[in-house]
GUVEXVEX-448986 format. One record per residue (C-alpha): residue number from 1; residue in one letter; x, y, z. Coordinates in pm, 1 decimal, padded with zeros to 6 digits. Layout:
NUM;a;X;Y;Z
...
END
This chain:
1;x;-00207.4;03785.7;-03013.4
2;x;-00029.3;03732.8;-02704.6
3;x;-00322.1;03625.8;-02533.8
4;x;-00354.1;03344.2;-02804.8
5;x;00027.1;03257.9;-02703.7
6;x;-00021.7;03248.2;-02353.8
7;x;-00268.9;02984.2;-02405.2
8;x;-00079.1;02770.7;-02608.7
9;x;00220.1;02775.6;-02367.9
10;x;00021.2;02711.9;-02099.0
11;x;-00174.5;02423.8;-02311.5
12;x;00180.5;02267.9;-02398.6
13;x;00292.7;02372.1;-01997.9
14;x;00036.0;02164.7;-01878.2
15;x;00093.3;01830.7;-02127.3
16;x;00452.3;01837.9;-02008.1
17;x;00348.3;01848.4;-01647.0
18;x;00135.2;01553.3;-01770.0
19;x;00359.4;01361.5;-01911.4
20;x;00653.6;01352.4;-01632.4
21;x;00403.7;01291.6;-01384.0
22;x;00328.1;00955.7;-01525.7
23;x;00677.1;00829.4;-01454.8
24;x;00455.9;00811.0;-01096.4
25;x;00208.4;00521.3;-01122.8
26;x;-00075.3;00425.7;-00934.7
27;x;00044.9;00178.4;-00733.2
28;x;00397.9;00069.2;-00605.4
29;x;00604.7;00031.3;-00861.1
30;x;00904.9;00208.7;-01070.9
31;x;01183.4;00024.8;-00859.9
32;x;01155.1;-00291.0;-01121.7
33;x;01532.2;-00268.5;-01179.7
34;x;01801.5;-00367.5;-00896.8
35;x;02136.9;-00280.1;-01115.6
36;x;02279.1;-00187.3;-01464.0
37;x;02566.9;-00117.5;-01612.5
38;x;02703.5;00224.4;-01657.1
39;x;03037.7;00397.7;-01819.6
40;x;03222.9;00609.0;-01572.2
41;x;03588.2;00722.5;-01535.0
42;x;03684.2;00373.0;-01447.8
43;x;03573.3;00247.0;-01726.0
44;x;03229.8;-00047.0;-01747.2
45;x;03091.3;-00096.2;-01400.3
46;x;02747.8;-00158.7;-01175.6
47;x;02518.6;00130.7;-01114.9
48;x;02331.3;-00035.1;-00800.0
49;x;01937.7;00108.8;-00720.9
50;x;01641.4;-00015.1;-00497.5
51;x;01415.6;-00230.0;-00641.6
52;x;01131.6;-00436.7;-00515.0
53;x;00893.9;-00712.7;-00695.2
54;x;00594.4;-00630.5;-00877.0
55;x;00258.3;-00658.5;-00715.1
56;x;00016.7;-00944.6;-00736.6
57;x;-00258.7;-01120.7;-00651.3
58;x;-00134.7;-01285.8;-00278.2
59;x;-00417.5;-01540.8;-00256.5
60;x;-00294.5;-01768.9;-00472.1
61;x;-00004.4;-01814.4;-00204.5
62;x;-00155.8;-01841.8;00096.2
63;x;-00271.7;-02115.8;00352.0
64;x;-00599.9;-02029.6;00514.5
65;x;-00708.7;-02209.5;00813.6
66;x;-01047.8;-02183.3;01027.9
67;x;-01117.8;-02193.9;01409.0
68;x;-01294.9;-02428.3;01474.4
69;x;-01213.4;-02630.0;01236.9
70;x;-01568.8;-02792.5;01227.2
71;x;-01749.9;-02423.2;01142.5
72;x;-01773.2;-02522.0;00803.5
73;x;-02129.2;-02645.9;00691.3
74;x;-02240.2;-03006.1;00559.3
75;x;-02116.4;-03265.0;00790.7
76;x;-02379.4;-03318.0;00902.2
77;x;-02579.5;-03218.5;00591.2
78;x;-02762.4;-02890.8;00674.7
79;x;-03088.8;-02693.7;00502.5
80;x;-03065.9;-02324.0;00516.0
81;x;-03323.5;-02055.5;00483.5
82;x;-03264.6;-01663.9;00322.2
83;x;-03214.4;-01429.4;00573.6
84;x;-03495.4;-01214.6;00450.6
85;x;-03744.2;-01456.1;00380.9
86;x;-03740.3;-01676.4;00667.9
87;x;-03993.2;-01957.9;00493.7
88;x;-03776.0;-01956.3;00162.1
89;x;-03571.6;-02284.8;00277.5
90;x;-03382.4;-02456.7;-00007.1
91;x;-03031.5;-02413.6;00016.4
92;x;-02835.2;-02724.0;00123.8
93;x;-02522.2;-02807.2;00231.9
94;x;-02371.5;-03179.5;00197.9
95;x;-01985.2;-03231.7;00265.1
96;x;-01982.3;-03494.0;00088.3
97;x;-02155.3;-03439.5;-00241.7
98;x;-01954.4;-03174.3;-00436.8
99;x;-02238.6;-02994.1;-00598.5
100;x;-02368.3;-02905.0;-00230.9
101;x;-02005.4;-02867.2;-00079.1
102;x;-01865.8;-02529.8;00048.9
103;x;-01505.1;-02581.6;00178.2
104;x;-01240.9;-02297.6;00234.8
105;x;-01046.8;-02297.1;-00054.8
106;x;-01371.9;-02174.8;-00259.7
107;x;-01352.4;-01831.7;-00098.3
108;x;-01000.0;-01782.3;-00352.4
109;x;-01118.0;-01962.5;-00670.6
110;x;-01215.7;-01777.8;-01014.2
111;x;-01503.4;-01553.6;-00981.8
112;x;-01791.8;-01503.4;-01200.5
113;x;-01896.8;-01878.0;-01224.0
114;x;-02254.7;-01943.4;-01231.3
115;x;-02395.1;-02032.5;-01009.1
116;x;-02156.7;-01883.6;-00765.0
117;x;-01894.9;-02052.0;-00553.6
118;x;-01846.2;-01962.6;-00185.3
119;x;-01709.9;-02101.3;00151.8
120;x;-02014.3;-02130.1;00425.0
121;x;-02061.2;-02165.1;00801.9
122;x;-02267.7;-02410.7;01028.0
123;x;-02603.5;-02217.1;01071.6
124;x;-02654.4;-02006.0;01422.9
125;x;-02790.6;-02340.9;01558.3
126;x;-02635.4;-02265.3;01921.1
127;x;-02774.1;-01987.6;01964.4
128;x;-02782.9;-01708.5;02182.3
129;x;-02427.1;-01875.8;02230.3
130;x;-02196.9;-01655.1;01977.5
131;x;-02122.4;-01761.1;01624.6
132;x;-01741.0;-01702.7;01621.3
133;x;-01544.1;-01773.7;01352.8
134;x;-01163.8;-01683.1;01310.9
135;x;-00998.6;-01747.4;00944.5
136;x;-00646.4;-01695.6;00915.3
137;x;-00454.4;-01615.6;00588.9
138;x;-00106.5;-01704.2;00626.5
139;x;00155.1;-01633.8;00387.9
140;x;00504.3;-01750.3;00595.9
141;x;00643.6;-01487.5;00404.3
142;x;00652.4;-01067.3;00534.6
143;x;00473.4;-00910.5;00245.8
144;x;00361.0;-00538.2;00154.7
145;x;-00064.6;-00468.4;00068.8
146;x;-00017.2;-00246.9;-00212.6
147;x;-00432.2;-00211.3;-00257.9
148;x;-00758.4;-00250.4;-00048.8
149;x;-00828.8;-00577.3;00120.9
150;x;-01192.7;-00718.4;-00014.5
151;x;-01396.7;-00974.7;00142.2
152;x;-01699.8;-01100.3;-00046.7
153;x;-02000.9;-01182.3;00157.5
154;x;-02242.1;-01415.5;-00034.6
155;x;-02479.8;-01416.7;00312.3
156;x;-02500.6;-01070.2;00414.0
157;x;-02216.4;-00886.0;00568.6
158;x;-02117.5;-00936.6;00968.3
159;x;-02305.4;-00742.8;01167.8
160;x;-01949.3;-00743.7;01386.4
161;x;-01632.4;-00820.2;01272.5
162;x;-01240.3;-00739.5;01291.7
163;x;-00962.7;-00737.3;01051.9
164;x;-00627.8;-00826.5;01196.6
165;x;-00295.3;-00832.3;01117.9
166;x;00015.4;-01015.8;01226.9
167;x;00387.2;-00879.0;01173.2
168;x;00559.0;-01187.9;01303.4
169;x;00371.5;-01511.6;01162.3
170;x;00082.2;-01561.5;01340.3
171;x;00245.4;-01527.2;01729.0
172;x;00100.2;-01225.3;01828.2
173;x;-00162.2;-00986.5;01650.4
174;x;-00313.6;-00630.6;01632.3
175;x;-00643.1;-00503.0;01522.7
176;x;-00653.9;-00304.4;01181.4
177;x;-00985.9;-00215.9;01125.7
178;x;-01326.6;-00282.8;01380.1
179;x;-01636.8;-00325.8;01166.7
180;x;-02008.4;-00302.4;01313.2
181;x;-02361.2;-00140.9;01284.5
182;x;-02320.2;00046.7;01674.4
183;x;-01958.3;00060.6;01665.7
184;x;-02017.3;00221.4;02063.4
185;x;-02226.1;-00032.2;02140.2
186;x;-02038.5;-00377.1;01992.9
187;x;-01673.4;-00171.3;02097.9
188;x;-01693.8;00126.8;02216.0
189;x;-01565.1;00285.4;01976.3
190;x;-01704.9;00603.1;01799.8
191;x;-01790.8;00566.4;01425.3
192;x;-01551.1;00662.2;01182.6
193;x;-01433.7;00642.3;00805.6
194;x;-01091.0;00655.4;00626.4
195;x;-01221.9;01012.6;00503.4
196;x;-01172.7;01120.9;00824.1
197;x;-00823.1;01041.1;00898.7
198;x;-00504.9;01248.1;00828.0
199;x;-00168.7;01218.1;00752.9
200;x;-00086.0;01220.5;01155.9
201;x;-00384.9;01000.8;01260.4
202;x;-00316.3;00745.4;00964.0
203;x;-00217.3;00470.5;01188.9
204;x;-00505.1;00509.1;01392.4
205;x;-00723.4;00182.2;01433.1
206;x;-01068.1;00274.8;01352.1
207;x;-01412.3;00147.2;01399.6
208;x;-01655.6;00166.1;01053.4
209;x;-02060.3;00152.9;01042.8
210;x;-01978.0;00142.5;00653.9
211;x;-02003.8;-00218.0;00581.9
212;x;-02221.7;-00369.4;00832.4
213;x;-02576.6;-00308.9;00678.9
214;x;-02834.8;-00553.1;00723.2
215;x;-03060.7;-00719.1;00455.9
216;x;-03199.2;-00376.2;00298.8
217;x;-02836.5;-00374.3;00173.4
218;x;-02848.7;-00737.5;00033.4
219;x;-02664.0;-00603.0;-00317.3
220;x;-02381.5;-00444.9;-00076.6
221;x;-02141.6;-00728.9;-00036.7
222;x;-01813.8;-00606.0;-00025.4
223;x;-01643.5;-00515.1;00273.6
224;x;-01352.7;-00330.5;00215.7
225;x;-00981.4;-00211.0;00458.1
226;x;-00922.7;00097.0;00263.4
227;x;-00518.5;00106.7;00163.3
228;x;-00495.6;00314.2;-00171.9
229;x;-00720.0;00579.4;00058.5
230;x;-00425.7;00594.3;00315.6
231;x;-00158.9;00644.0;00014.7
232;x;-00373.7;00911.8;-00077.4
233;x;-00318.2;01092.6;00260.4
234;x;00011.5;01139.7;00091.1
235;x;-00020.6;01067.4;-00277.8
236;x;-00297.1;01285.9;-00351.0
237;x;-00677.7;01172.9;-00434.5
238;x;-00562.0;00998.6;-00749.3
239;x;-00195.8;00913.3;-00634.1
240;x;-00068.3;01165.1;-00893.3
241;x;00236.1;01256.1;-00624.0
242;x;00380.7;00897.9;-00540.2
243;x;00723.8;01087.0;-00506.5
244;x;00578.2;01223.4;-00130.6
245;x;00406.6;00895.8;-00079.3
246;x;00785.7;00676.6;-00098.1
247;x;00943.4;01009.0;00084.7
248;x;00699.7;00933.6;00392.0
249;x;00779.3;00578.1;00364.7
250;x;01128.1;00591.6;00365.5
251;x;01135.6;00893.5;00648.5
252;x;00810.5;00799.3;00891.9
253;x;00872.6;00618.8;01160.9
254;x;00625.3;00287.3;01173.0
255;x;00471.4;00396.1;00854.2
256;x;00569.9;00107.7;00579.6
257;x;00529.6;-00164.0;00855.1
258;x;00153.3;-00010.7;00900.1
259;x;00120.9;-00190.8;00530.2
260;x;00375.7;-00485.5;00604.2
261;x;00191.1;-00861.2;00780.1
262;x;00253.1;-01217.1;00763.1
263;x;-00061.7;-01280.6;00851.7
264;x;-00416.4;-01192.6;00808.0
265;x;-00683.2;-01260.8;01071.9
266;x;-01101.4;-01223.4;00993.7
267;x;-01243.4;-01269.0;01318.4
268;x;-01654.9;-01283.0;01247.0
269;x;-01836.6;-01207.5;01601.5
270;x;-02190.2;-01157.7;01481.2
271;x;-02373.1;-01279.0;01117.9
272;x;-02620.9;-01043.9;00959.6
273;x;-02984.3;-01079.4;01127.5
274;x;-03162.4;-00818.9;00930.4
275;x;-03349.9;-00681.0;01269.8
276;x;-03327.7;-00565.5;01561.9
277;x;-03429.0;-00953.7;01731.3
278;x;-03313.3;-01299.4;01624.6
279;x;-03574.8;-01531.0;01512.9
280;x;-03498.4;-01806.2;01724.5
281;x;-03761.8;-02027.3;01545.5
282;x;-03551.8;-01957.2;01233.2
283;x;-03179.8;-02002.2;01333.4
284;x;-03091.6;-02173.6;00983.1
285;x;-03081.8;-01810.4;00869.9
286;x;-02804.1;-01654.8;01045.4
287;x;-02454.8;-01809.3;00914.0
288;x;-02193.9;-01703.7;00763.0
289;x;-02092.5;-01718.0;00326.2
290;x;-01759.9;-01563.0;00138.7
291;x;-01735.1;-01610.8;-00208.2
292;x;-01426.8;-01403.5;-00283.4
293;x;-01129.5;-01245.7;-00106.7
294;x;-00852.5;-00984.9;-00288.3
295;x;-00522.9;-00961.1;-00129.8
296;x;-00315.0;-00754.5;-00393.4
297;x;00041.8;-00686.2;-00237.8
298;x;00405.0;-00798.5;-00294.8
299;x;00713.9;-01007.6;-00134.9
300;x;00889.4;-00746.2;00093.5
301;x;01232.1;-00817.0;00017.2
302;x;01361.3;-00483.6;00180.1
303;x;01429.3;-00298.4;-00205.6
304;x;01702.4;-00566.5;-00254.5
305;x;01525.1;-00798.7;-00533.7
306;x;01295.6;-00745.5;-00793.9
307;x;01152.1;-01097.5;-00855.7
308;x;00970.3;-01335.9;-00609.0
309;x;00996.5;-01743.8;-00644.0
310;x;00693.8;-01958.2;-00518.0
311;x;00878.9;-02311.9;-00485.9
312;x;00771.8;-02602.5;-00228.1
313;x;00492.2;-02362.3;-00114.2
314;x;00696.8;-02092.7;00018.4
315;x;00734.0;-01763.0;-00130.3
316;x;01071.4;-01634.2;-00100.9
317;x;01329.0;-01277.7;-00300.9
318;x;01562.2;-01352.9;-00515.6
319;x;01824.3;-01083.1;-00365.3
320;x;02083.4;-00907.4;-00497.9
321;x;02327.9;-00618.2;-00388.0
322;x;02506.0;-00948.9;-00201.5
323;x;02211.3;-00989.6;00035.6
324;x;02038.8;-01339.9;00139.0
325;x;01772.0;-01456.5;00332.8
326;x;01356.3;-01518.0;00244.6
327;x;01315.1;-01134.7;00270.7
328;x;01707.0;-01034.2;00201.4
329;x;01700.7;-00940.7;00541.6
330;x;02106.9;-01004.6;00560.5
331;x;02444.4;-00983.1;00396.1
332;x;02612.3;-01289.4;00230.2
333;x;02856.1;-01435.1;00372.8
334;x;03224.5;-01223.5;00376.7
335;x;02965.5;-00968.8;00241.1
336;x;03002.4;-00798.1;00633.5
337;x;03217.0;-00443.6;00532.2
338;x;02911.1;-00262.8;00653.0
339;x;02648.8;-00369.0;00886.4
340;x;02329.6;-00422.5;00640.6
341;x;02081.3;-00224.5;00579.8
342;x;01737.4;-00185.9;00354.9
343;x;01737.8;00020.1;00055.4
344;x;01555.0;00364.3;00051.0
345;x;01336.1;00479.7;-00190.2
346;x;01552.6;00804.9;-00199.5
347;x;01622.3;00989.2;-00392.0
348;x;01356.7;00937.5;-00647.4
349;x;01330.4;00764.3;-00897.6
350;x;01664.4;00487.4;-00822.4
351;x;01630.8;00476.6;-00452.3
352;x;01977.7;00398.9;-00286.2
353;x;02061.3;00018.2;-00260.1
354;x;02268.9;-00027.4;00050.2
355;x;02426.8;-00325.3;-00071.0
356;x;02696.3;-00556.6;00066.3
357;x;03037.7;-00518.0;00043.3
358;x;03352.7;-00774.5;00106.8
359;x;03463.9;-00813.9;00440.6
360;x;03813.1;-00633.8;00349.5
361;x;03635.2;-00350.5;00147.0
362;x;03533.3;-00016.6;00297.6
363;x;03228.6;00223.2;00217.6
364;x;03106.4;00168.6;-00115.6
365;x;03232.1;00389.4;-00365.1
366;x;03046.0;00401.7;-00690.9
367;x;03004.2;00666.9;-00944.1
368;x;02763.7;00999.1;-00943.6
369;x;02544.2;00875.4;-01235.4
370;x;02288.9;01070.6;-01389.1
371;x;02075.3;01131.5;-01667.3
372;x;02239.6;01410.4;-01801.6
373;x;02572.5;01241.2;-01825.6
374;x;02836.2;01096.4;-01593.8
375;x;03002.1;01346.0;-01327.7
376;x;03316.4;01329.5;-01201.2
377;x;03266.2;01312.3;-00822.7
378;x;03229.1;01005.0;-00624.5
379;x;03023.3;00965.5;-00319.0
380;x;02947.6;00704.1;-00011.0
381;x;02653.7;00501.0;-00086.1
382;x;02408.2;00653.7;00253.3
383;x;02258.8;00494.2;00475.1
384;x;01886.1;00577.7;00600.8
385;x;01781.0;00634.7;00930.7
386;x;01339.8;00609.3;00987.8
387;x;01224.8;00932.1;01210.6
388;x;00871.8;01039.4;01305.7
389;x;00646.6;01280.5;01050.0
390;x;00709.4;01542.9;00948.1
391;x;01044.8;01640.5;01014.5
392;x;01343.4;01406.2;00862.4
393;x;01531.6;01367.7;01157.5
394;x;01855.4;01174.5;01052.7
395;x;02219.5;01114.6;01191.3
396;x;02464.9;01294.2;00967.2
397;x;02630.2;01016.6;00913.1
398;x;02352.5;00802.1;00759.6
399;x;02143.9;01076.5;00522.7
400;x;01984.5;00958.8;00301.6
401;x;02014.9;01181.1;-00035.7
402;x;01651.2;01322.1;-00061.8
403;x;01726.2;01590.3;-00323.2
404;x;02007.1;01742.9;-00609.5
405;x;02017.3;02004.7;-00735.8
406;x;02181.6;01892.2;-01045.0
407;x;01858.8;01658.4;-01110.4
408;x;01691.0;01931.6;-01022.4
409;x;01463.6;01685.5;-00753.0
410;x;01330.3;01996.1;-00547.1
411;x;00984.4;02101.8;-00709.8
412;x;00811.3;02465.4;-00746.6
413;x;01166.4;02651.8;-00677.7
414;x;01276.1;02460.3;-00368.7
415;x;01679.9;02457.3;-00333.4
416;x;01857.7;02149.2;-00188.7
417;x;02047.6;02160.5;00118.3
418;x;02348.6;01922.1;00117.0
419;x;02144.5;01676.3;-00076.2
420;x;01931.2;01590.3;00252.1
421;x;01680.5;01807.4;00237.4
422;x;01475.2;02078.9;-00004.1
423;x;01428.0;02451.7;00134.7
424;x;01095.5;02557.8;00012.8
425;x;00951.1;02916.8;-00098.9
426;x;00742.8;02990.5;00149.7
427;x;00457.8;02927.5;-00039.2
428;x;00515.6;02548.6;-00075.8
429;x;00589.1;02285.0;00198.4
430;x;00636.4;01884.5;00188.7
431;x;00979.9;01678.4;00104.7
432;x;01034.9;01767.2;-00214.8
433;x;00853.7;02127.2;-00206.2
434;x;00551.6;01935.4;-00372.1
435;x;00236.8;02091.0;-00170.0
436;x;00129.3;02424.8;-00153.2
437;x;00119.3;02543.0;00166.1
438;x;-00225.6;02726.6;00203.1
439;x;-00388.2;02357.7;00125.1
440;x;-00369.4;02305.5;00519.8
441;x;-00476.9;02658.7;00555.0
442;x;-00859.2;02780.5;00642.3
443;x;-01000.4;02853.5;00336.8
444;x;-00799.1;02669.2;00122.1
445;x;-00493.2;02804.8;-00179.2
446;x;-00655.3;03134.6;-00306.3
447;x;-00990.5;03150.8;-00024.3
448;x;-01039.1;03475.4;00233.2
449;x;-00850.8;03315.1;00486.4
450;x;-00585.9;03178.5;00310.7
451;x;-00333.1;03418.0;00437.6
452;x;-00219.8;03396.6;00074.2
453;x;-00322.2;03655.1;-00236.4
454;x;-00498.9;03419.7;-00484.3
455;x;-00244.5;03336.7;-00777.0
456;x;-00201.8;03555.8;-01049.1
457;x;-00198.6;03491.5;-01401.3
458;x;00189.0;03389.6;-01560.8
459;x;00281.2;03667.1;-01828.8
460;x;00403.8;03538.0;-02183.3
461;x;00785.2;03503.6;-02108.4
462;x;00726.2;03341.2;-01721.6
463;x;00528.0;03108.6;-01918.0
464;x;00808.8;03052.3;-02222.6
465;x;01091.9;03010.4;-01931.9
466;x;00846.2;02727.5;-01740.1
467;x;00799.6;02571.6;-02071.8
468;x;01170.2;02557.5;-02180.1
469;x;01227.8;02425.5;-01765.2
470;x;00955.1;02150.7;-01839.7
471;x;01116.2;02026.1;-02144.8
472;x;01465.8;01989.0;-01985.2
473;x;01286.3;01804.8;-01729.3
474;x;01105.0;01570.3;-01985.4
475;x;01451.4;01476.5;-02129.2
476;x;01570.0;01371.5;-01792.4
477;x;01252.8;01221.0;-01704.5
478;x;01309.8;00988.5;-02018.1
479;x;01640.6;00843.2;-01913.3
480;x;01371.8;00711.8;-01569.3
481;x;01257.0;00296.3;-01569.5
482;x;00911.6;00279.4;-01714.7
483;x;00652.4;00262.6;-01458.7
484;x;00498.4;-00091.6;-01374.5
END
């Protein structure tokens, strides 16, 4: 009998685990509202939190420019052959019939017409001069990649290539990802994937043999910069734990501008060949063709607005919390009381604002709100400070409140530490006590060299007090903005 209870606790444990954990979504989202109104002792008044837009697809935004300019096939008219059957010669292009046209814009409009649409090069007509094209993707607007980057190849995929990124429109850039079939030989560079980073090498440029087949691979297309595999450094492999992910942004030095650009840069050094030795009686078969690119991200607008305005092709916050500027990247004017600053995502799931006050007004005072009712204290807005993984180091007099204990915000038992920081068991490590600790171990939680005992089965009343724990948690977790 109370083997038969056990498992139903634990059944109805593990649906209330379930259930707060998708307050967490899959993506960047939750901080969709920026204010709302709360009771407290003074009576009606703002409850301020960080918020940020919701993501979209970017490409319908952007300006995308090539260099040259003349790369792009069809003036003059040009016949092409496939690259793996060098006699099969009836693709044209002609600039100046639209049927047989391939201009830019086609590598951004609706997929799945047939037959398919796609932007295409000049043929390697110059050859064994290189075949370099550069297309930029500019956005004149800082904005965050919330997913992977896909390019499309309707030729076959770049036998050398590099994604890069600017941070300050266009002026100056820096590689993100090196892609080629001898990644020593094209860069000197050795080989590597995103499965082989880790949370301390995740800024690490890298060079991938993943995407750079030849014609064998004619159905592999895509060529991918891997972002939702970097959250998951953090996140875990299905971003279940997006409360560590927006704790490392908010904490690591360098970390969120590692997903911020203006700009994005494809610089094509090589087409596919399909062998070893270019046919130089068959040039018309080397070129480059993109039929699609995916840029999913958002406006950065520093967790001061949640809505983004595209008017006279410029993408620009709407800002609140007295802020101004394209990214709300400054106070209003006689908003100056304290110097500005961007919101944090802590402590989860409001964030802090750090809005702007009036020039003759101090340190924001606001109200202690919670979900379990209002409380009677008052506290100073904070201020966060970045620092470098792991360790939160931040000046006392700009914390940022990572945890409370009255929201019970440390996990598995953790205790928090004038709302800065969670002290973990010793079994459990990470910003909010989230990880266990033997998953960095040898062996793993639970194997021989663990250094841990393997965990033990809960006994009827452990498992009635978790369950009774989870379901105060579920009513505060309800009071929480629905994910996006």
């Amino acid at each position: 009998m109370r083997f038969h209870f056990a498992l139903t606790l634990q059944a109805l444990w593990t649906a209330l685990c379930q259930a707060a954990m998708q307050h967490y979504p899959a993506a960047w989202g939750h901080y969709d509202v920026c204010k709302s109104q709360v009771y407290s002792d003074e009576g009606l008044t703002w409850d301020y939190m960080a918020c940020q837009p919701e993501a979209a697809d970017m490409t319908q935004y952007l300006k995308v420019t090539l260099d040259p300019p003349n790369i792009t096939c069809g003036d003059p008219p040009e016949t092409y052959c496939a690259l793996e059957n060098p006699y099969m010669c009836n693709n044209e292009c002609d600039a100046s019939t639209e049927e047989l046209a391939h201009p830019p814009e086609l590598m951004f409009d609706i997929e799945g017409r047939n037959p398919t649409t796609f932007w295409q090069s000049t043929s390697w007509k110059k050859y064994p001069k290189a075949l370099l094209v550069n297309i930029t993707l500019s956005w004149n607007k800082t904005i965050e990649l919330t997913d992977d980057i896909v390019l499309t190849f309707e030729s076959g995929r770049p036998e050398q290539m590099v994604l890069e990124k600017s941070l300050d429109y266009g002026r100056t850039w820096q590689p993100y990802q090196f892609y080629a079939t001898d990644c020593l030989d094209a860069f000197t560079m050795e080989p590597k994937t995103v499965q082989d980073l880790t949370q301390h090498t995740l800024l690490d440029i890298i060079c991938t043999e993943d995407y750079s087949r030849g014609y064998v691979w004619k159905y592999d297309k895509t060529v991918r910069f891997e972002i939702k595999d970097r959250f998951a450094l953090f996140a875990g492999p299905r971003l279940h734990n997006m409360a560590s992910l927006y704790g490392q942004l908010d904490t690591t030095k360098n970390l969120r501008d590692f997903f911020t650009i203006t700009d994005l840069r494809i610089r094509l050094l090589r087409p596919a060949t399909g062998a070893t030795m270019v046919d130089e009686n068959n040039l018309s078969r080397y070129f480059y063709a993109i039929s699609d690119i995916k840029v999913q991200g958002r406006c950065k607008c520093n967790l001061h607005a949640n809505s983004c305005v595209y008017d006279k092709e410029k993408l620009s916050c709407e800002c609140e919390h007295n802020t101004t500027g394209p990214d709300c990247g400054r106070c209003k004017r006689d908003y100056h009381g304290r110097a500005w600053s961007a919101g944090s995502y802590l402590p989860i799931p409001k964030g802090t604002a750090n809005i702007c006050v009036p020039n003759n007004i101090g340190p924001v005072i606001r109200p202690n709100v919670s979900s379990l009712g209002v409380a009677n204290r008052k506290e100073v807005a904070p201020q966060v400070a970045l620092s470098t993984a792991p360790s939160v180091h931040v000046a006392n007099s700009k914390r940022a409140r990572v945890c409370d204990n009255e929201l019970l915000r440390c996990q598995n038992g953790g205790v928090c530490v004038n709302n800065v920081r969670c002290n973990c068991p010793s079994a459990y490590t990470g910003l909010l006590c989230e990880k266990p600790r033997c998953e960095s171990e040898l062996g793993g939680c639970g194997g021989p060299d663990s250094g841990q005992p393997p965990l033990m089965p809960l006994s009827s009343l452990r498992l009635l007090l978790l369950l009774l724990l989870g379901s105060a948690l579920l009513r505060e977790a309800s009071c929480w903005p629905a994910a996006l």
